[in-house]
N, C-alpha and C positions, 0 to 999 in steps of 0.2 A: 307468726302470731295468728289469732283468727280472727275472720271476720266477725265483726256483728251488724244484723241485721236493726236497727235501732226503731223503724218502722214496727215492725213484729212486739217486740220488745213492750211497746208503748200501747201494743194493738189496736192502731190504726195502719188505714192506706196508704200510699203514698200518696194520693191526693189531697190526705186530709188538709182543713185551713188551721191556720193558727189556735185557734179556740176549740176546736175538738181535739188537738195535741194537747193542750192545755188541760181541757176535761179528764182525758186521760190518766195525763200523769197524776193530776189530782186523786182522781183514784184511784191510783196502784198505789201512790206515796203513802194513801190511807191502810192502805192493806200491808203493807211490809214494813212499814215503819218500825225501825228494831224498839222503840221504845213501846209500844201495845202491840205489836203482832204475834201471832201465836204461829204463823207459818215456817215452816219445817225452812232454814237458810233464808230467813226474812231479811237478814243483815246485807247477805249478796243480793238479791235479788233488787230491795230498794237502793242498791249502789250503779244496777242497770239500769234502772229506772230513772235516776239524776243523770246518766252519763248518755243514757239516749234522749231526754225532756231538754239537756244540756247543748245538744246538738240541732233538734227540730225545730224549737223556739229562738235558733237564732236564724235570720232570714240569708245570713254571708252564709253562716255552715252547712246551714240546710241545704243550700243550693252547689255549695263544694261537695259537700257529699253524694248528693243526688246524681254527680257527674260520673260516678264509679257504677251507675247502672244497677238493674234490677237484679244481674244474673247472678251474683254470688248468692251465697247460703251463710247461716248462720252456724258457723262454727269451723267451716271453710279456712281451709292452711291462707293467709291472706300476703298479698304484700305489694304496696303502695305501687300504680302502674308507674314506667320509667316518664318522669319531667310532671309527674301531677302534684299541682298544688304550687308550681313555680309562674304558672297566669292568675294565680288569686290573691285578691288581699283582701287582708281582715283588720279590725278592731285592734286597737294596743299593741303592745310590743316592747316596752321598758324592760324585762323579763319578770322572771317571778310566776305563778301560776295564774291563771284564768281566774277571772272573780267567777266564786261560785263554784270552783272546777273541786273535786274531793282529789286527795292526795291517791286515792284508791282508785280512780279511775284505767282504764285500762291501756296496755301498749296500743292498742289500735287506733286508740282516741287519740294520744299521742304522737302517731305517726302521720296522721290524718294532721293535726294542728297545731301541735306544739304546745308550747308555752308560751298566754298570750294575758295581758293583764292591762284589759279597758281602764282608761284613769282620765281625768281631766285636773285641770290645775285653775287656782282663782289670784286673782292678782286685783288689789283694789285699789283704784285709782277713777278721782271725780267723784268719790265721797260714795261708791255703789262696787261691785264686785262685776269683772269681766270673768267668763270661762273660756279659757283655752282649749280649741277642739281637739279632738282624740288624736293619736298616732294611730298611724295605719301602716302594719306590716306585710309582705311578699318574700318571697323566694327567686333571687335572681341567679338563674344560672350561666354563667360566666365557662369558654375553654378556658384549657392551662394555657395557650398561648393569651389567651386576653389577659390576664390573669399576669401572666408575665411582663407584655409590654403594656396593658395596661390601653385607655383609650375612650374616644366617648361613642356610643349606640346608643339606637333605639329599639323600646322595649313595647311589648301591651300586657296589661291586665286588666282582669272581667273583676268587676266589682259587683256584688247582686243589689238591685234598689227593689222597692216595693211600688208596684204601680196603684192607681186608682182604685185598682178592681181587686188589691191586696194578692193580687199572683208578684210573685217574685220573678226578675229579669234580669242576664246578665249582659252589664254594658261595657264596652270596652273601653280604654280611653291608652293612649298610647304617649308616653315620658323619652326623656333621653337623659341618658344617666353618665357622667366619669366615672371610669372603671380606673382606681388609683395601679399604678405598675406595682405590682409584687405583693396584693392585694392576696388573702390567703381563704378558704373552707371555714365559713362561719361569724366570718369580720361583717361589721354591718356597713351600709353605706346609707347617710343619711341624705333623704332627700326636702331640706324644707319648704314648711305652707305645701304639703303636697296628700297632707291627713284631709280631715273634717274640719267644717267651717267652727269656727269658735262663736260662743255666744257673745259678740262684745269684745272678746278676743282675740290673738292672732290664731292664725290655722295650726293645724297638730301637722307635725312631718311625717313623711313615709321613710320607713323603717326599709331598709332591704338587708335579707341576711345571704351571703353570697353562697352557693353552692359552684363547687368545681366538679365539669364532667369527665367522666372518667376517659383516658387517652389511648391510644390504639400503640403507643410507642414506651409512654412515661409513665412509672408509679408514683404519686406526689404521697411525700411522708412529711408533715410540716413544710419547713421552704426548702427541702431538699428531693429531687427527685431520682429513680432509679432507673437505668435503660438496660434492658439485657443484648448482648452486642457480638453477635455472631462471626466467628473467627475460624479459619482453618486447621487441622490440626500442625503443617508446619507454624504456623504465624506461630501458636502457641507455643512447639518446640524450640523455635530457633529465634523469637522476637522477631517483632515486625510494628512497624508504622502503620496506623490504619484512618480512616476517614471517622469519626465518630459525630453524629447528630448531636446537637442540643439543642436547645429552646432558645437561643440567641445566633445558632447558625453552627456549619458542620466546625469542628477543630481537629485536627491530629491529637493520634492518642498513640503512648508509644507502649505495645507492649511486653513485658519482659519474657526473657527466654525462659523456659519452663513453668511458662504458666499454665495453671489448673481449670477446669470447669468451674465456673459457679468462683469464682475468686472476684473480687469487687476492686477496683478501679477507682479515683476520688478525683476529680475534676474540679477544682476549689472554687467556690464562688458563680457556680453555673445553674445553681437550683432557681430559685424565685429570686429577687429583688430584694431586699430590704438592710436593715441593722442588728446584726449582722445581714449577708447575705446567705442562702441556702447554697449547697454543693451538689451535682451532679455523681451519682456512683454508677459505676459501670460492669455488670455482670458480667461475667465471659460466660460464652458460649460455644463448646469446640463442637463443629457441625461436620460431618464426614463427607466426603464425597460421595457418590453414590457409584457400586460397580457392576456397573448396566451397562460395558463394551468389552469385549477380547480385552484390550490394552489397556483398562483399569484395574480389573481381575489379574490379569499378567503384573501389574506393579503391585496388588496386596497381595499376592502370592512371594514376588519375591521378598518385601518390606516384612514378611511373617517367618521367611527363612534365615532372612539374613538381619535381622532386627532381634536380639537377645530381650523378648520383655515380657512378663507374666503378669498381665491387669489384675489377677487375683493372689498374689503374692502375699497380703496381707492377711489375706483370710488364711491362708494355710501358711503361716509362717516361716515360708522358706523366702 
């Protein structure tokens, strides 16, 4: 996707205050507004225009965004740096789109924040209406071991407030959250009275939507995950018993005589946790030894003499 420069866009600095953002967009939105405009792609342009004004004027975004720095460019092949946007929370979170957000707004806007939808609730009681404060959502990123066994940590996230002097700050404030076992990429976890104060009301909760990091061993597909599991070429030939890892400790794997490269393994009930449970599949991998001595070279030489096998048989049909 690319960047955009939403600054630019709005043309203002990146210092500007709230009110000269404001100014701004006021008139561009005059100027492109597809209903009177006469400018050549008024329709895109005042869609840049809401989706950057949409960004500046909020004092959480503005300040999430600002964290990705001056140096990109606008139009810039872009893509969200690894773990940003998992120390911030924002506004809402029930799903649904951003109040105010245009369905047209762009991938980057969306990568940048999601799908976030400020809401408050009223409940009347004592003859007058209480509001219930906002939900506040983050990005908690969780291993696949945590993930697996699941467990309680703590977390921080920078929230931006608005000081006296209307500069925006971000403050930290530091939670401890259950991590449920077999907890999966995109389940939420809720944390209550951990939102905004309510008017009268009880507090909104914090919303956490779980991301799982990616793993140097496992590929997680739903609650099953895949390990590629390097084998000799006898083991492969002639079967063999091997040590195989999983996410709950090593098991024997037995495997079969003339097994293939790339042939998949199924380990019932080894993936994530849950109802059902995920499986475990297990790539094979036939990994050569390497013939870097006299006496390895002396055994592929004879294993090629006295070994009847043509790897490309298939191709030429004999």
């Amino acid at each position: 996707m690319e960047y955009r420069d939403y600054y630019k866009l709005l043309g203002v600095p990146r210092a500007a205050t709230a009110d000269e953002v404001k100014r701004a967009y006021r008139k561009l939105a005059r100027k492109y507004h597809p209903d009177v405009s006469k400018e050549k792609n008024a329709e895109a342009r005042f869609k840049e225009v809401q989706e950057a004004y949409e960004v500046l004027k909020d004092s959480e975004k503005r300040a999430a965004y600002d964290q990705l720095g001056p140096d990109f460019q606008t139009g810039q092949q872009f893509r969200p740096p690894p773990g940003w946007g998992s120390n911030f929370e924002f506004r809402g979170g029930r799903g649904g789109r951003h109040a105010g957000a245009d369905p047209g707004f762009s991938d980057f806007f969306s990568s940048l924040f999601g799908a976030q939808t400020p809401f408050g609730e009223s409940d009347g009681a004592g003859g007058g209406f209480r509001h219930r404060g906002e939900d506040r959502r983050a990005r908690l990123e969780v291993t696949l071991e945590e993930a697996f066994r699941g467990g309680s940590r703590e977390f921080t996230l920078q929230h931006p407030e608005v000081g006296g002097d209307g500069h925006v700050a971000l403050k930290d404030r530091t939670l401890r959250v259950q991590i449920p076992a077999g907890i999966n990429a995109g389940q939420v976890i809720r944390l209550a009275g951990q939102g905004t104060s309510g008017g009268g009301g009880r507090a909104g909760d914090l919303l956490l939507e779980v991301a799982i990091l990616p793993h140097r061993l496992y590929q997680l597909e739903g609650r099953d995950v895949t390990l590629e599991l390097p084998v000799a070429p006898w083991e492969a030939a002639l079967g063999a018993t091997v040590s195989t890892p999983t996410l709950g400790g090593a098991v024997e794997l037995r495997v079969p005589a003339g097994a293939r490269a790339g042939q998949r393994l199924r380990l019932r009930g080894r993936g994530l946790p849950g109802e059902p449970a995920g499986d475990q599949y297990v790539a094979l991998k036939i990994v050569l030894p390497p013939a870097d001595t006299p006496r390895a070279r002396e055994l592929y030489e004879t294993l090629s003499r006295e070994l009847p096998f043509d790897p490309r048989a298939e191709l030429t049909g004999h």
